[in-house]
C-alpha positions as CSV (number, residue, x, y, z in Angstrom):
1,X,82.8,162.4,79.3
2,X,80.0,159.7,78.7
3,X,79.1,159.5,82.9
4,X,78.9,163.4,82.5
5,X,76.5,163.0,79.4
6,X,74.6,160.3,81.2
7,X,73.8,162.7,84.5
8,X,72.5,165.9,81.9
9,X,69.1,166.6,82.4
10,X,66.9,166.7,79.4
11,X,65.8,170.6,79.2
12,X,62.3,171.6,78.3
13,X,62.4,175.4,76.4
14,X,60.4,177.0,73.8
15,X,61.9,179.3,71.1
16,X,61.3,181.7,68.5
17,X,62.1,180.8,65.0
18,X,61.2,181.5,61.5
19,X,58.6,179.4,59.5
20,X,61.6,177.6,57.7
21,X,63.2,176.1,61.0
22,X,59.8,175.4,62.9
23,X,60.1,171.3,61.4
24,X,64.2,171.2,62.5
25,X,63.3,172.0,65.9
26,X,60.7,170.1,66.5
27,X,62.3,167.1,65.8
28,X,65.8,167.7,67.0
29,X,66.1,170.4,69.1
30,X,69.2,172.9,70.3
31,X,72.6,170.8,72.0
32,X,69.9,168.6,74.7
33,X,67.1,170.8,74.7
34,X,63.8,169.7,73.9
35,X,61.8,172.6,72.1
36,X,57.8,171.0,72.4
37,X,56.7,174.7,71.3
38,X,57.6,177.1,68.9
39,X,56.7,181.0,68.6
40,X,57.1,181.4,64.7
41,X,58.4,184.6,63.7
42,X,56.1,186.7,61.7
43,X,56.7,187.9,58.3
44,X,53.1,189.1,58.0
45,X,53.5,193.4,57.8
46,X,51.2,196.0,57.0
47,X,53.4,196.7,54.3
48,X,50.9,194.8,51.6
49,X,48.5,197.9,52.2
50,X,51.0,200.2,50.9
51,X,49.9,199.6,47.6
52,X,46.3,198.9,48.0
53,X,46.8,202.5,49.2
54,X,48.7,204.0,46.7
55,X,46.6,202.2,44.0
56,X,43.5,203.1,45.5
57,X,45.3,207.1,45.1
58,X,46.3,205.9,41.9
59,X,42.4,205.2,40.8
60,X,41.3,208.5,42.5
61,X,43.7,210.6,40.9
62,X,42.6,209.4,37.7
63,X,39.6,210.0,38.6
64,X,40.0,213.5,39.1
65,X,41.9,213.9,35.6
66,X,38.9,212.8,33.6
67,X,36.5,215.5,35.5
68,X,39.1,217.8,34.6
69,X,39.6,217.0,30.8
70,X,36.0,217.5,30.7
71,X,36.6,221.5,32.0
72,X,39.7,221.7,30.4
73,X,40.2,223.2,26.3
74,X,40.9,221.3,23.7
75,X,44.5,221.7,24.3
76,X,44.5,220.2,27.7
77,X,42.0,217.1,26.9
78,X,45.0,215.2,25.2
79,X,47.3,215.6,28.6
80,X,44.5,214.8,31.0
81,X,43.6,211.4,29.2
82,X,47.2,210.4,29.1
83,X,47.3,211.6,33.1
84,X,44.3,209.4,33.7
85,X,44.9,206.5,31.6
86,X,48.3,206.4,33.4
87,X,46.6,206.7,36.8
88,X,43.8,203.9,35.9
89,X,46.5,201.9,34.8
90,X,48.7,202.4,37.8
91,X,46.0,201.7,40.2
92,X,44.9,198.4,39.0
93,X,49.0,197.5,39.1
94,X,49.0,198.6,42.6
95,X,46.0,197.2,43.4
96,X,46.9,193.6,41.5
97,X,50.4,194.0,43.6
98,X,48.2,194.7,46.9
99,X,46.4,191.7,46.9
100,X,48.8,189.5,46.0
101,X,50.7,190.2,48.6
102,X,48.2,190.0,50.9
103,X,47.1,186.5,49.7
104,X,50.8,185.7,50.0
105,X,50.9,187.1,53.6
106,X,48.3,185.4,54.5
107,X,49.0,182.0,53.9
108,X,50.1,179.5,56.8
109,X,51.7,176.0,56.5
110,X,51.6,174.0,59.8
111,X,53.4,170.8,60.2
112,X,52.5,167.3,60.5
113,X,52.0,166.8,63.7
114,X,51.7,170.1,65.3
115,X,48.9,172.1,66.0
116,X,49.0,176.4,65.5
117,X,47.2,178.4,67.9
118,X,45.8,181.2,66.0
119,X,45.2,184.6,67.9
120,X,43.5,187.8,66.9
121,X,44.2,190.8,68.9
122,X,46.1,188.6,71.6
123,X,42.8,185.7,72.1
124,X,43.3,182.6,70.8
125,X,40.5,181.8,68.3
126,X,41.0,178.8,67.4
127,X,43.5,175.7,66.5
128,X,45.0,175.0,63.4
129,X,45.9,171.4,62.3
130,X,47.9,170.6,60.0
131,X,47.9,171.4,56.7
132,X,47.2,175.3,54.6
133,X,45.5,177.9,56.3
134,X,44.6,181.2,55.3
135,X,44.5,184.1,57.9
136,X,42.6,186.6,55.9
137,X,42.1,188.9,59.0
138,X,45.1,191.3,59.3
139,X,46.1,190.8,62.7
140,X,45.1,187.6,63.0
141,X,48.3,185.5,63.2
142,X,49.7,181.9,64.9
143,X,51.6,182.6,68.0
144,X,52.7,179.3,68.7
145,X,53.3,175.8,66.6
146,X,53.0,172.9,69.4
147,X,54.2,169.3,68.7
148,X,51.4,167.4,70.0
149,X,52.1,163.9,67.8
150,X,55.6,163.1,68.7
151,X,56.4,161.0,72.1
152,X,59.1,163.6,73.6
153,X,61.7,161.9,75.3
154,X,63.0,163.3,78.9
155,X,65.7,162.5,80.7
156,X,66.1,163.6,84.6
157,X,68.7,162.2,86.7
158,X,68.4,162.6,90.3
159,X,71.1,163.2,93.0
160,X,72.0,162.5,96.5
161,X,69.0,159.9,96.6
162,X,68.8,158.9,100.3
163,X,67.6,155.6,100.7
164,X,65.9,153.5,103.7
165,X,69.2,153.5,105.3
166,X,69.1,157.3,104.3
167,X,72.1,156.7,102.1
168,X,72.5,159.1,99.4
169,X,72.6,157.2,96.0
170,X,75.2,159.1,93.9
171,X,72.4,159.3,91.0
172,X,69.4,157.7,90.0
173,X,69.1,158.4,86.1
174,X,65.0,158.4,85.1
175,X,64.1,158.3,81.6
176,X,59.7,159.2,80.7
177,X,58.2,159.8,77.3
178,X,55.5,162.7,77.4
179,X,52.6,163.7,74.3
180,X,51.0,167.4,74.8
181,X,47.4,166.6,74.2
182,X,46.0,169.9,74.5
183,X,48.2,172.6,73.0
184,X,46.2,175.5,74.2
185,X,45.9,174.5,77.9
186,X,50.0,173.5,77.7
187,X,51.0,177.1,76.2
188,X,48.3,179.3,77.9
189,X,48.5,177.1,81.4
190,X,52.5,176.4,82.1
191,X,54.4,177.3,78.7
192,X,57.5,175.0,77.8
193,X,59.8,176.6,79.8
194,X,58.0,176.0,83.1
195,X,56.8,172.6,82.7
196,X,60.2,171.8,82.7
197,X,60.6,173.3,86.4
198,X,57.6,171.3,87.1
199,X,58.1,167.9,85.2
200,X,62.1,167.5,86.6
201,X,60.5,168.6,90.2
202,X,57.2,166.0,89.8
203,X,60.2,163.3,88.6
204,X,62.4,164.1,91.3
205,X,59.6,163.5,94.5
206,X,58.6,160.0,92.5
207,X,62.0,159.1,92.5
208,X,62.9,160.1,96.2
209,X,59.7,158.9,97.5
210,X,60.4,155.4,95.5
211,X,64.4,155.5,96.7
212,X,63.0,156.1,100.0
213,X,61.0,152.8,100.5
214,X,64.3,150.8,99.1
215,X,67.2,149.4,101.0
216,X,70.4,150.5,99.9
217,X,71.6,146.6,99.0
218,X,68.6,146.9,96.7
219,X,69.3,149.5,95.3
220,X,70.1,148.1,91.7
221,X,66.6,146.4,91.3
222,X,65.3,150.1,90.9
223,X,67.0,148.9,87.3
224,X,64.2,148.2,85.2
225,X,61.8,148.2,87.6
226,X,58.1,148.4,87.5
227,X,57.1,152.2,87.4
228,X,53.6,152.6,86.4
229,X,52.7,153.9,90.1
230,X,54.9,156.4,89.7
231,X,53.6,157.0,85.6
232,X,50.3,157.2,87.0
233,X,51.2,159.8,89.8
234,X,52.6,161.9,87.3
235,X,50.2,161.7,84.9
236,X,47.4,162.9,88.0
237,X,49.6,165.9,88.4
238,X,50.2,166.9,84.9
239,X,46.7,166.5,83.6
240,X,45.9,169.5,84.5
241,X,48.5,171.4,81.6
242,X,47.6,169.3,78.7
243,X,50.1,166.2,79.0
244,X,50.4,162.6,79.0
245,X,52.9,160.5,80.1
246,X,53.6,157.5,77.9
247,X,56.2,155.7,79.4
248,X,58.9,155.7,82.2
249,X,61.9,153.8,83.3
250,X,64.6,153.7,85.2
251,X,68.1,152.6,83.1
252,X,70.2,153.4,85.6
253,X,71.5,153.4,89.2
254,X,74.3,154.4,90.4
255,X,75.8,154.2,94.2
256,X,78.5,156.2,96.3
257,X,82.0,155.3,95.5
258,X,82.5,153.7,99.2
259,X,79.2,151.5,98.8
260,X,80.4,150.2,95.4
261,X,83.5,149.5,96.8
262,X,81.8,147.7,99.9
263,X,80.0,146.3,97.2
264,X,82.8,145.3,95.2
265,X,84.4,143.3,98.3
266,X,81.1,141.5,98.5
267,X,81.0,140.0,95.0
268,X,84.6,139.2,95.4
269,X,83.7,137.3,98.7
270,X,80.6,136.2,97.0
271,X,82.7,134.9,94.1
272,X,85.4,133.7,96.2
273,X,82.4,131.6,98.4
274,X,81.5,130.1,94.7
275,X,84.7,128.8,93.7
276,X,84.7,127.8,97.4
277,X,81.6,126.0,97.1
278,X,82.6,124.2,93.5
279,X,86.0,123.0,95.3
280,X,83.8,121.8,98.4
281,X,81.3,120.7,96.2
282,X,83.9,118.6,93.9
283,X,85.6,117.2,97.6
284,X,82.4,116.0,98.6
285,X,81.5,114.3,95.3
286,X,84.6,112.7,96.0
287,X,83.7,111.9,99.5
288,X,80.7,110.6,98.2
289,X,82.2,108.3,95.8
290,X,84.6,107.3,98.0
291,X,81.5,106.6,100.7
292,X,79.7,104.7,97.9
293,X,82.7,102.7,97.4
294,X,83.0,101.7,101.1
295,X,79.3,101.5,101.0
296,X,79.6,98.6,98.1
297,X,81.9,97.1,99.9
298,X,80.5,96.8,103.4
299,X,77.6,95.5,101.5
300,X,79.5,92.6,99.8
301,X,80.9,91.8,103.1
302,X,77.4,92.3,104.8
303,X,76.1,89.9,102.0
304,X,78.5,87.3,102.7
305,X,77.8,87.3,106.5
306,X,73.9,86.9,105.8
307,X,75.0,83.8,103.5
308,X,76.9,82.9,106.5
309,X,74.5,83.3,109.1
310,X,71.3,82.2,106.9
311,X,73.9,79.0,106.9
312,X,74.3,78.8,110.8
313,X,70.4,79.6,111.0
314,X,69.7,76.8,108.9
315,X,72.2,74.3,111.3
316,X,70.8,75.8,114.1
317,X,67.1,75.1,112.1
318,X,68.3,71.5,112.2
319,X,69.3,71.3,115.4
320,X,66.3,72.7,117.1
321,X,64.7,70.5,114.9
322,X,66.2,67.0,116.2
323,X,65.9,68.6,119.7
324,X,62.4,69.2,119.4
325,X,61.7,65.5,117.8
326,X,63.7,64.1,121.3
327,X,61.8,66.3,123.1
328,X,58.5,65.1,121.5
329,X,59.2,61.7,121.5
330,X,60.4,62.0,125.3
331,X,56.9,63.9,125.9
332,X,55.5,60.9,124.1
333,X,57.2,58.7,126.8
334,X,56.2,60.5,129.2
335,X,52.6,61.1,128.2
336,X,52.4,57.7,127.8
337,X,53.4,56.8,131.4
338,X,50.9,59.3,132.4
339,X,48.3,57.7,130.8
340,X,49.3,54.6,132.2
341,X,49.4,56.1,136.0
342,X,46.1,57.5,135.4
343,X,44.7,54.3,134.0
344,X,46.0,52.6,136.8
345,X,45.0,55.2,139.3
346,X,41.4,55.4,138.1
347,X,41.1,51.6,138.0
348,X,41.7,51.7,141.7
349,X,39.5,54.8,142.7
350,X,36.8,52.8,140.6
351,X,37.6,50.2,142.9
352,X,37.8,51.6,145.6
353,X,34.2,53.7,144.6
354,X,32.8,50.4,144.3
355,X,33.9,48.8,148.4
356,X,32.3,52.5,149.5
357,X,29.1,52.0,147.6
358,X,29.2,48.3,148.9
359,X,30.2,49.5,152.3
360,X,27.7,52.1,152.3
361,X,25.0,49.8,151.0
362,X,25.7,47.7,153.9
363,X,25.3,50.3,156.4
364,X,22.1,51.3,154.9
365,X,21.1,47.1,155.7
366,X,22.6,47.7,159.5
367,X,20.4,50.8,159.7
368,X,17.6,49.3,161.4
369,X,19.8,47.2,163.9
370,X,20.8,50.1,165.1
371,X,18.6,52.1,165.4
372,X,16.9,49.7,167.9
373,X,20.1,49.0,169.3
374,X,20.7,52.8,170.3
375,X,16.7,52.9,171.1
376,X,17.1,49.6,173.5
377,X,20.8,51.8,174.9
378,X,18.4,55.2,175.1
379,X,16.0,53.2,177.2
380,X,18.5,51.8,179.5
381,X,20.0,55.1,180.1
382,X,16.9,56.9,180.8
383,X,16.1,54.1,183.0
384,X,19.4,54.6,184.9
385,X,19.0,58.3,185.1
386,X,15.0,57.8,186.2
387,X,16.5,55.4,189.4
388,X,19.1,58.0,190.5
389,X,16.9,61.1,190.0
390,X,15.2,62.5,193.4
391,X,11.5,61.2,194.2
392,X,9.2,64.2,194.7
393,X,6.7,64.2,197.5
394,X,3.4,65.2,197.6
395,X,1.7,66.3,200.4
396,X,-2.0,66.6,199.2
397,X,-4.2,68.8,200.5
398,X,-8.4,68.0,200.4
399,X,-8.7,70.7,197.4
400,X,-11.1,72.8,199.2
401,X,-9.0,75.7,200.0
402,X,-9.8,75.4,203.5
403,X,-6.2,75.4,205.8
404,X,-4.2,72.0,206.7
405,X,-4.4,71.5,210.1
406,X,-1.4,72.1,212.4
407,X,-0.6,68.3,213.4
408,X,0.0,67.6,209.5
409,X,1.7,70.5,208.9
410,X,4.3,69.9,211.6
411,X,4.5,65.9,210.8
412,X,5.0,67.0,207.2
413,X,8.1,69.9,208.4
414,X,9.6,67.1,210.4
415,X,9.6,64.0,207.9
416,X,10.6,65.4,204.3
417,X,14.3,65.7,205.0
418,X,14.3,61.7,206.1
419,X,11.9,61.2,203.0
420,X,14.5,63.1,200.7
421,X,17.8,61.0,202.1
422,X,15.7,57.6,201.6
423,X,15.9,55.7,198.5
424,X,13.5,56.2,195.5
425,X,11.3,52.8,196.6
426,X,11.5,53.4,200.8
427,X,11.1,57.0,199.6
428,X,7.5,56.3,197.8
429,X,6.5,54.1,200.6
430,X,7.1,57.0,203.1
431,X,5.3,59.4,201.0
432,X,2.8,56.7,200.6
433,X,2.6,56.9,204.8
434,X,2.5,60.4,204.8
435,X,-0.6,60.2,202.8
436,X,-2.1,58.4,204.9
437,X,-1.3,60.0,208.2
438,X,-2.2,63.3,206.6
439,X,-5.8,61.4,206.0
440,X,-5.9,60.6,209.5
441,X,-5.0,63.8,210.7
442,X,-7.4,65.6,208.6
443,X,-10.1,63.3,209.6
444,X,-9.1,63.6,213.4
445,X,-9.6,67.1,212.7
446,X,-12.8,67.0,211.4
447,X,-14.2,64.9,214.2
448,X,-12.9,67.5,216.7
């Protein structure tokens, strides 16, 4: 009964009552329906002229029965003046009666926030807030009493949303607050009853338009959700009729009974993965403590190893220690016989530098010995080489560049081979010869 209550749609309706209801409906309405706008229910007649008329008769007729006392005997004046004085009399009652009711007629009371549209001969005239008004004009009148103070409240659910997924939301329940701000342009533009066509088919495209860009596993954060794009939407469409939304929401979501139950399965995994999570969650704090317990423990043994090996180290510190003493006093040793080889050995190259420089000091005295010795051994080799070298011969000639003549020429052909084959000193005594028999054959030829 209450999810059946929950998916009504507010209804938007104007209604004719009398004066005396006008403040009941406004503020509560008929079983869900929302009554904005009122068309009161006249008691204003033409019935308060009835006795304007009659009384205006009423003074006439009197009127008449004084002109016709004066025409009539004496007899007669005493029956006219009653006939008038009762005519004069009821006139001014009738008249009296007249205009009270028609300063009774005309009074109007409008509500606290409402506004009456007056009318005269069907045009509206003006606007009537709150408070007494007096419609002295006879068919001037207030056809409708609009609520343009109180926030109305409108509910429209809408069904077989489809969302990104396109699918269809069982219902999607949207709750607005609207103010008429202009009661003329509402009743004379739309009228109550089809704004509410328009307002639940403006909600409705917002809605489906908003479902539309939502996943379905999101659906339920439409809950509460930020509408003011979709308030300011409607407001642009339903400026034009006089109307202002104040406020919007969505209370209320509701998906198809498979998806609920698909949902439904996933909370009870997701609960089931929770408690899963807490007993996995309370086995690994155990593991960890367990883990920090081992941890403690390989640390106390790791502890007492480093005590033992900083212990070992410090032996093995020692150790190295007298072996590297041994090995520097053993370098020391040994450095020291070096030292001494090297002493030694530089004594003796000094030593031995010293005969050199001696020795070559010497030389440098024996230079000049032999020098002549190797000049006296130069000489006796040339001298050597001079003996055994062949003897030229020269056959001269007188120098004129006049011919030799024949006989020295031939004695010359036939005696240089013997000359040659003879030794250097027989040799130079034969040349010596051939001189002188190439004189005499050079002088025999000049005698001839």
């Amino acid at each position: 009964m209450s999810s059946a209550r929950s998916h009504r749609r507010s209804v938007i309706a104007e209604t004719v009552a009398p004066w005396s209801d006008i403040a009941r409906l406004l503020r509560g309405g008929e079983a869900d329906t929302l009554i904005p706008v009122i068309i009161p229910r006249h008691r204003r007649r033409l019935w308060w002229m009835l006795p304007l008329w009659l009384g205006v008769y009423a003074l006439l007729t009197g009127l008449m029965l004084t002109l016709g006392e004066a025409d009539a005997a004496s007899t007669g004046d005493l029956t006219y003046g009653t006939l008038a004085a009762l005519s004069y009399a009821g006139g001014v009652v009738l008249l009296l009666i007249g205009a009270l009711w028609w300063w009774r007629s005309s009074i109007v009371e409008i509500e606290q926030g409402t506004n009456g549209v007056q009318t005269r001969y069907g045009a509206v005239v003006r606007t009537l807030d709150a408070g007494r008004h007096y419609l002295w004009h006879p068919w001037s009148r207030v056809d409708f009493v609009v609520d343009v103070a109180t926030e109305i409240p409108y509910s429209a659910p809408v069904m077989a949303c489809p969302t990104q997924e396109n699918v269809p939301l069982r219902s999607i329940e949207f709750f607005l607050k609207f103010r008429i701000t202009d009661a003329v342009l509402f009743v004379r533009t739309i009228g109550a009853g089809n704004f509410d066509l328009v307002l639940s088919s403006a909600v409705q495209d917002a809605i489906r338009q908003r479902a539309r860009k939502m996943r379905t596993e999101r659906a339920y954060d439409l809950r509460g959700s930020d509408v003011a794009d979709m308030q300011e939407l409607l407001n642009r469409q339903l400026s034009g009729y006089g109307v202002r939304i104040t406020g919007s929401n969505i209370p209320d979501v509701q998906l198809p009974a498979q998806y609920q139950q698909h949902l439904a399965t996933r909370e009870r995994v997701a609960k089931e993965r929770t408690a899963y999570d807490q007993e996995w969650g309370l086995v690994r704090k155990r593991r960890i403590d367990q883990l920090g317990m081992d941890i403690e423990r390989a640390k106390k043994v790791r502890d007492a190893r480093i005590v033992e090996v900083r212990a070992a180290l410090n032996r093995a510190r020692e150790e190295v220690a007298q072996l590297l003493e041994q090995q520097e006093t053993n370098a020391q040793r040994v450095r020291f016989e070096i030292e001494t080889r090297g002493r030694s050995g530089l004594i003796a190259a000094e030593n031995e530098a010293r005969a050199q420089r001696a020795l070559a000091k010497a030389y440098r005295d024996n230079r000049a010995v032999l020098q002549y010795e190797l000049a006296r051994r130069r000489l006796e080799v040339g001298a050597k080489l001079a003996g055994k070298a062949p003897q030229p011969v020269v056959v001269r000639t007188d120098g004129t560049g006049a011919d030799t003549s024949a006989l020295s020429t031939l004695l010359t052909a036939q005696l240089l081979p013997r000359l040659t084959a003879l030794p250097s000193g027989e040799g130079r005594q034969w040349s010596d010869r051939i001189d002188r028999i190439e004189r005499l054959a050079d002088e025999m030829s000049g005698e001839e």
